[in-house]
TIKEMI-306989 format. One record per residue (C-alpha): residue number from 1; x negated, y negated, z. Coordinates in nm, 3 decimals, padded with zeros to 5 digits. Layout:
<recs>
REC margu      xx      yy      zz
REC   NUM       X       Y       Z
...
</recs>
This chain:
<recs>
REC margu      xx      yy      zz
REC     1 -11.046  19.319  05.715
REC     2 -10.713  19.109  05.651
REC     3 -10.750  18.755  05.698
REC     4 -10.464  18.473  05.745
REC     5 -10.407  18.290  05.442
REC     6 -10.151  17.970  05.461
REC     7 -09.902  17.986  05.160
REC     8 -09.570  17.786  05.064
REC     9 -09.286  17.979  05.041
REC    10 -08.911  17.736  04.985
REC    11 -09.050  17.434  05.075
REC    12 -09.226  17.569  05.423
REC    13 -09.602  17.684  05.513
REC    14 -09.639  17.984  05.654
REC    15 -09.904  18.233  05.720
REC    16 -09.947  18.534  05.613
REC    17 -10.245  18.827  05.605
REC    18 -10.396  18.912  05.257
REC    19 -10.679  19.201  05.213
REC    20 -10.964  19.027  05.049
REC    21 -11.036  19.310  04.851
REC    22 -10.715  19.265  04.629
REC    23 -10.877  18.987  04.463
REC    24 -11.168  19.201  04.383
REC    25 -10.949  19.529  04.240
REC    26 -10.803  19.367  03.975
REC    27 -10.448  19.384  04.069
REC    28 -10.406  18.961  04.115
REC    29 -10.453  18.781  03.787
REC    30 -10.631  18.468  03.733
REC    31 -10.340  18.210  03.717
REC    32 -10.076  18.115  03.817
REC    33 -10.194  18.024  04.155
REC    34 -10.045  18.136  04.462
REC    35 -09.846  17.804  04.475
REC    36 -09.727  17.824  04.104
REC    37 -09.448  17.986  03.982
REC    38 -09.532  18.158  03.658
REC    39 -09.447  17.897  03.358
REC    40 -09.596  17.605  03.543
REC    41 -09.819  17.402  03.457
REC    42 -10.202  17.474  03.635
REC    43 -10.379  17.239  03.760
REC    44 -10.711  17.406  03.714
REC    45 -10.663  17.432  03.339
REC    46 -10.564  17.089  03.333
REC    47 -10.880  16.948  03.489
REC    48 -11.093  17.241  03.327
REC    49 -10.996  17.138  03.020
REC    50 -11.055  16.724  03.049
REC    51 -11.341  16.809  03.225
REC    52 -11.544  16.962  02.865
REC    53 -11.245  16.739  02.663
REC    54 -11.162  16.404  02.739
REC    55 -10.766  16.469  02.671
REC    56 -10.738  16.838  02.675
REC    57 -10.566  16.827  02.992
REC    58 -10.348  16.573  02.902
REC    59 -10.242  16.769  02.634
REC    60 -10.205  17.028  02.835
REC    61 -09.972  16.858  03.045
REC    62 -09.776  16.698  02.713
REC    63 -09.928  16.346  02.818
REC    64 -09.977  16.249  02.426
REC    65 -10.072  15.897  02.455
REC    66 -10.255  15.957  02.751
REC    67 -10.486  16.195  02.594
REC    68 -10.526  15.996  02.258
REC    69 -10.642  15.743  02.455
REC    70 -10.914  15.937  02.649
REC    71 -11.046  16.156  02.351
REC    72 -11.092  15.794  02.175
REC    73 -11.272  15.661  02.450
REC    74 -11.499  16.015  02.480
REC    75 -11.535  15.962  02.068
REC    76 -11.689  15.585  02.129
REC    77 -11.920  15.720  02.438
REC    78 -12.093  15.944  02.259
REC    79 -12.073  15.733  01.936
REC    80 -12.219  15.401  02.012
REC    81 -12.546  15.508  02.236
REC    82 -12.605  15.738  01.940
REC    83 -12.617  15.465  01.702
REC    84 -12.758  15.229  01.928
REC    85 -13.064  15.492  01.976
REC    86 -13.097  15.581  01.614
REC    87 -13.099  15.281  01.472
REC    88 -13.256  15.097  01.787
REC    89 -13.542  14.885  01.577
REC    90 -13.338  14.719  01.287
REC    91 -13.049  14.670  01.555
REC    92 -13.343  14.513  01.811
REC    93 -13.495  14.305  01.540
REC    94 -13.173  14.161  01.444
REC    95 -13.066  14.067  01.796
REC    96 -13.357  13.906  01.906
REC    97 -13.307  13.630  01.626
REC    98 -12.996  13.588  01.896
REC    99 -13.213  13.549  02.170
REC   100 -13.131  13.878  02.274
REC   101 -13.392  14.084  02.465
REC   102 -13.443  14.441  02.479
REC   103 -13.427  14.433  02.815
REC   104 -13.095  14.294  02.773
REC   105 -12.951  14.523  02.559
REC   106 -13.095  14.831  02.753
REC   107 -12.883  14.653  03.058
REC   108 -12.536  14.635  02.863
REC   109 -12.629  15.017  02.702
REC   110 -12.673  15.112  03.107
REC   111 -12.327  14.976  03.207
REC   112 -12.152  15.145  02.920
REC   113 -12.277  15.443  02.989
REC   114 -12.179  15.415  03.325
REC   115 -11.848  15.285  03.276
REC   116 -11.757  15.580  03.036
REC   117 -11.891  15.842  03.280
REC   118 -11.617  15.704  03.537
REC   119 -11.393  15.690  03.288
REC   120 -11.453  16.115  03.292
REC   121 -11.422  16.181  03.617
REC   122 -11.088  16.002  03.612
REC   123 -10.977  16.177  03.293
REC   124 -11.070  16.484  03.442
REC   125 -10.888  16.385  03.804
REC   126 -10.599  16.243  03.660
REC   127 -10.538  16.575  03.440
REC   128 -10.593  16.787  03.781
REC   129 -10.247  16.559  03.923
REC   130 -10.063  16.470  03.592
REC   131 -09.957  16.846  03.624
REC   132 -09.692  16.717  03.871
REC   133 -09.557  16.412  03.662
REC   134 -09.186  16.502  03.514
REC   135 -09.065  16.707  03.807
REC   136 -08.717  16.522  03.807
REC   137 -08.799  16.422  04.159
REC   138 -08.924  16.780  04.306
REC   139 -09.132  16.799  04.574
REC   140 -09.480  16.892  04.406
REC   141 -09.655  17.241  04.551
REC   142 -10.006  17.226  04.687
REC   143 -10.215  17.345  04.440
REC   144 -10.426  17.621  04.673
REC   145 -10.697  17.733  04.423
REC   146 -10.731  17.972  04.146
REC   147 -10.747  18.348  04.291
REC   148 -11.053  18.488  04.102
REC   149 -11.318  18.495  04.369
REC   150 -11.623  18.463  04.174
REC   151 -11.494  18.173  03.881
REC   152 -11.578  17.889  04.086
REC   153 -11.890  17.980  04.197
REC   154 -11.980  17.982  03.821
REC   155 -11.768  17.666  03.749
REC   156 -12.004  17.494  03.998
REC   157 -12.330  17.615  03.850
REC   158 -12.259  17.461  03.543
REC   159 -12.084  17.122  03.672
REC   160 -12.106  17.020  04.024
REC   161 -11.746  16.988  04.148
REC   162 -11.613  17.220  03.909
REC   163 -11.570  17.513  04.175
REC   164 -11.423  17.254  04.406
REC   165 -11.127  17.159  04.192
REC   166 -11.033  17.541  04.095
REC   167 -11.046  17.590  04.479
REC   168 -10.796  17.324  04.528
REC   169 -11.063  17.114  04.722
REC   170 -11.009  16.788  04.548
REC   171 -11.182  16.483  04.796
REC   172 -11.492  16.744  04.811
REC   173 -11.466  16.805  04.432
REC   174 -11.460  16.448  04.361
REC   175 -11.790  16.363  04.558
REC   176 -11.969  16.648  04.398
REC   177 -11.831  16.506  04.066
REC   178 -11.996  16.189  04.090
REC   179 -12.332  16.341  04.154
REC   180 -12.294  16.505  03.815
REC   181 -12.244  16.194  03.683
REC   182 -12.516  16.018  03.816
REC   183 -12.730  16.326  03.752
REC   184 -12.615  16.322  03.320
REC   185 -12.678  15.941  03.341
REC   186 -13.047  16.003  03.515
REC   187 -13.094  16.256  03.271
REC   188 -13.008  16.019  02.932
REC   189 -13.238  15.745  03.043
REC   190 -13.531  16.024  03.093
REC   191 -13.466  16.057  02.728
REC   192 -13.417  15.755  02.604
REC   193 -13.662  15.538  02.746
REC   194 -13.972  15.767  02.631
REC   195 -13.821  15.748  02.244
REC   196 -13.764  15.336  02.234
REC   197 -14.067  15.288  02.452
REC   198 -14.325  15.248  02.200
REC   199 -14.103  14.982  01.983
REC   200 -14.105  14.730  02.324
REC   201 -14.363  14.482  02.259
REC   202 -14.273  14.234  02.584
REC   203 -14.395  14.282  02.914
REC   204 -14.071  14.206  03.042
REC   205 -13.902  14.458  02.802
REC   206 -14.167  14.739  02.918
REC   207 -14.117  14.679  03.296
REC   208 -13.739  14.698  03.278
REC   209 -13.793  15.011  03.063
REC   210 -14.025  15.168  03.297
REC   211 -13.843  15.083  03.606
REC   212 -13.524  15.215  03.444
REC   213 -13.718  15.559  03.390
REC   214 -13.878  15.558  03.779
REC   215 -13.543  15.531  03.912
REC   216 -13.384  15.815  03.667
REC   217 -13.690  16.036  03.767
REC   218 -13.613  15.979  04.195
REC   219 -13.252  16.051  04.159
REC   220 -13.296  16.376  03.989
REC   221 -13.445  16.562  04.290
REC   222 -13.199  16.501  04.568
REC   223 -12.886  16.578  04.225
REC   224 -13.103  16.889  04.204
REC   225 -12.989  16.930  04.575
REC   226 -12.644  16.872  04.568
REC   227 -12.557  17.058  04.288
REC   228 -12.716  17.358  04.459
REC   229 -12.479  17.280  04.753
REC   230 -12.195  17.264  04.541
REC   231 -12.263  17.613  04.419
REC   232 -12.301  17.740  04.795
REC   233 -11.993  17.542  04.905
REC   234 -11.844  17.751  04.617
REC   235 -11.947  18.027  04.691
REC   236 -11.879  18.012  05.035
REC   237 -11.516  17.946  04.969
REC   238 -11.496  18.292  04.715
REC   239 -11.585  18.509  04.986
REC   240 -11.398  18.328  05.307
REC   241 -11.084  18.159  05.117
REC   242 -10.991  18.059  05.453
REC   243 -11.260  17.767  05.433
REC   244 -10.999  17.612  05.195
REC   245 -10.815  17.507  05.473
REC   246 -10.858  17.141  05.744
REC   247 -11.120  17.180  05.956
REC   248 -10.854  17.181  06.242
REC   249 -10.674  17.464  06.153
REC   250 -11.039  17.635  06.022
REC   251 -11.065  17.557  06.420
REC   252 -10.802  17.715  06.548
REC   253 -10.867  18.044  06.325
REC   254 -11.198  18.055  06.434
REC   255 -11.047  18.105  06.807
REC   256 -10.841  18.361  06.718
REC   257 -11.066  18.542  06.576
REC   258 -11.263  18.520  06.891
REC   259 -10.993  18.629  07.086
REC   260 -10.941  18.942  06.893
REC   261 -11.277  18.993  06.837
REC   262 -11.497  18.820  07.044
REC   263 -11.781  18.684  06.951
REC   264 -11.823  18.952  06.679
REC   265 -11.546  18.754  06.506
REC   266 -11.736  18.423  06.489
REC   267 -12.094  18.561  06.417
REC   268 -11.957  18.780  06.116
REC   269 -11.910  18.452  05.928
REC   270 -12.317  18.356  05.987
REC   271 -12.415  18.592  05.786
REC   272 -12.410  18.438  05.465
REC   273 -12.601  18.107  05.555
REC   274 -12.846  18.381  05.728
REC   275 -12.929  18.501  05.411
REC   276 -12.897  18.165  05.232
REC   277 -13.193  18.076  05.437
REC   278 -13.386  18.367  05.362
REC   279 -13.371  18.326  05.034
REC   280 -13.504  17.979  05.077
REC   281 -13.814  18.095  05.230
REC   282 -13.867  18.382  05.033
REC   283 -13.834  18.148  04.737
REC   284 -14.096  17.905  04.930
REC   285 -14.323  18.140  05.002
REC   286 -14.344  18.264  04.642
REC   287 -14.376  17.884  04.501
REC   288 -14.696  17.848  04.758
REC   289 -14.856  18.164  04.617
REC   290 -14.797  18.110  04.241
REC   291 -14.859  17.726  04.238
REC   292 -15.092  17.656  04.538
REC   293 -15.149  17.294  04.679
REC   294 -15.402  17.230  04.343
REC   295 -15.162  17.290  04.096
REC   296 -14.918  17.016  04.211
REC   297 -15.233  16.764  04.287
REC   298 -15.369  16.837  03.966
REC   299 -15.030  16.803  03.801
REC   300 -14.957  16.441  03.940
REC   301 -15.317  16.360  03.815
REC   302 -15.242  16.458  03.481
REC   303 -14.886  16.250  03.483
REC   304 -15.035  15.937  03.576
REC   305 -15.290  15.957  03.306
REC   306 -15.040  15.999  03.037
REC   307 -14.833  15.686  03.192
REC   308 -15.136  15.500  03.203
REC   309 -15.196  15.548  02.877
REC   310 -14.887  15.452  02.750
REC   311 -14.916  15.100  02.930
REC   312 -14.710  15.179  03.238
REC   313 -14.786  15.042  03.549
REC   314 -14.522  15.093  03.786
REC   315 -14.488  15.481  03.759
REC   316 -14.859  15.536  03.733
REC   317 -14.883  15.287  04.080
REC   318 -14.589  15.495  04.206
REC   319 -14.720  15.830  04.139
REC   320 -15.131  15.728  04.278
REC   321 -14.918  15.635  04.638
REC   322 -14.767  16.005  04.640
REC   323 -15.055  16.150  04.539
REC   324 -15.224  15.977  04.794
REC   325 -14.953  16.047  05.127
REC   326 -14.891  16.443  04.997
REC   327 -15.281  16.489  04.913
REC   328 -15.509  16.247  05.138
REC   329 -15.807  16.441  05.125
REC   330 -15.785  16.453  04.706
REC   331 -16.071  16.306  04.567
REC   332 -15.901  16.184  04.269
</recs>
């Protein structure tokens, strides 16, 4: 079935009908994009490539400074934690003749971390525009996604946002982007916290620790979420490109489509949720007959003794309340 795809041909959008299937045969390459004449510079490289090296795309897009600057700052975010982790009791020790806390220092390691995450995402955002800079005044192209159907869909399973960026979906790409980031920050204090815990001696120290580690542990779940939705959205937009487009004119397609079709023409696009959801309660009703209701019950149990014994109180106070609301009638 052809479907209406909006392109921009000397300076004006039009529409025009594309067979999906030509981006399945092989006869399209990858890049350029339909909106890039071939010797441009691509957008999805550019971001692609900040996105693993903070710089490449500014490289990419002859930005020197620019990307000296960023690959600097990428050297001193993974540089400093590291050291600051590896050498965490001498460095402690020393501080604390300061008047410097743990606690303290945890707090300024927290909002460096943070900082250079956002510093990423804009690396990586600024690459996906810089593409346009030194076009002697010419009116920049919308960039309308790379035409491989399946490459963002995979882009998106391995950072969330990824897909959204090669699809030309920036504002949604962005949003997914800072879940990742939250997500690789909730992940490095689940790992750091459990290798400086045992050199805290302060109660203070051990509750900022611990609370620092509850926190990273509730925001993985609902990250686990949206980066699953950022692979659907991806995928979503492979198989109907047209999803690409405003919701208004996604609209007004979807009436013509009726028109022609009727409601055949609406439904047809259903199908994939449909089986989204089936998958979700195929996949729940294999969880519930491989790990039944004990196995979870008896796996909090066992989580709250370890805390416990490592002198926690809030998670192991935290995770007798769950135990308590999700299991009422556990004995335990």
């Amino acid at each position: 079935m052809a479907m209406a795809m909006r392109t921009h041909i000397g300076g004006e959008t039009i529409w025009q009908l594309r067979d999906p299937q030509e981006s399945s045969s092989g006869r399209m390459p990858l890049l350029p994009s339909p909106s890039h004449e071939a010797g441009d510079k691509n957008p999805a490289v550019a971001f692609s490539l900040s996105l693993w090296v903070w710089g490449g795309g500014q490289f990419y897009n002859r930005q020197w400074q620019l990307g000296f600057l960023y690959l600097l700052f990428m050297i001193n975010f993974y540089l400093f934690p590291g050291i600051i982790i590896q050498y965490w009791t001498p460095i402690e020790t020393g501080l604390a003749t300061l008047d410097i806390s743990a606690s303290e220092l945890l707090a300024v390691l927290g909002i460096f971390c943070i900082t250079g995450l956002m510093v990423w995402v804009i690396n990586a955002v600024q690459a996906y525009y810089g593409v346009n800079d030194g076009m002697d005044g010419n009116e920049a192209v919308p960039f309308e996604g790379v035409r491989n159907p399946l490459l963002p869909a995979i882009c998106s399973l391995c950072i969330p946002g990824w897909g959204q960026f090669l699809n030309g979906q920036t504002k949604k790409g962005v949003c997914f982007l800072m879940a990742a980031m939250a997500g690789v920050f909730a992940v490095a204090v689940a790992l750091a916290i459990p290798f400086i815990w045992p050199t805290l001696n302060t109660e203070v120290d051990k509750r900022f620790a611990e609370g620092a580690l509850f926190i990273a542990w509730l925001l993985m779940p609902p990250i686990l979420l949206v980066w699953g939705g950022s692979v659907y959205d991806a995928v979503k937009v492979c198989i109907d490109p047209l999803k690409k487009q405003p919701i208004r004119e996604r609209v007004e397609a979807a009436v013509n489509r009726m028109r022609m079709h009727g409601w055949r023409g609406v439904l047809s696009r259903v199908e994939l949720t449909l089986m989204f959801s089936l998958y979700l309660v195929f996949s729940l009703a294999l969880s519930r007959s491989f790990f039944p209701r004990e196995y979870y019950a008896t796996l909090l149990h066992d989580l709250r003794m370890r805390t416990a014994q490592q002198q926690m109180v809030i998670i192991p106070h935290r995770l007798d309340q769950l135990s308590r609301l999700i299991f009422p009638s556990d004995s335990r």
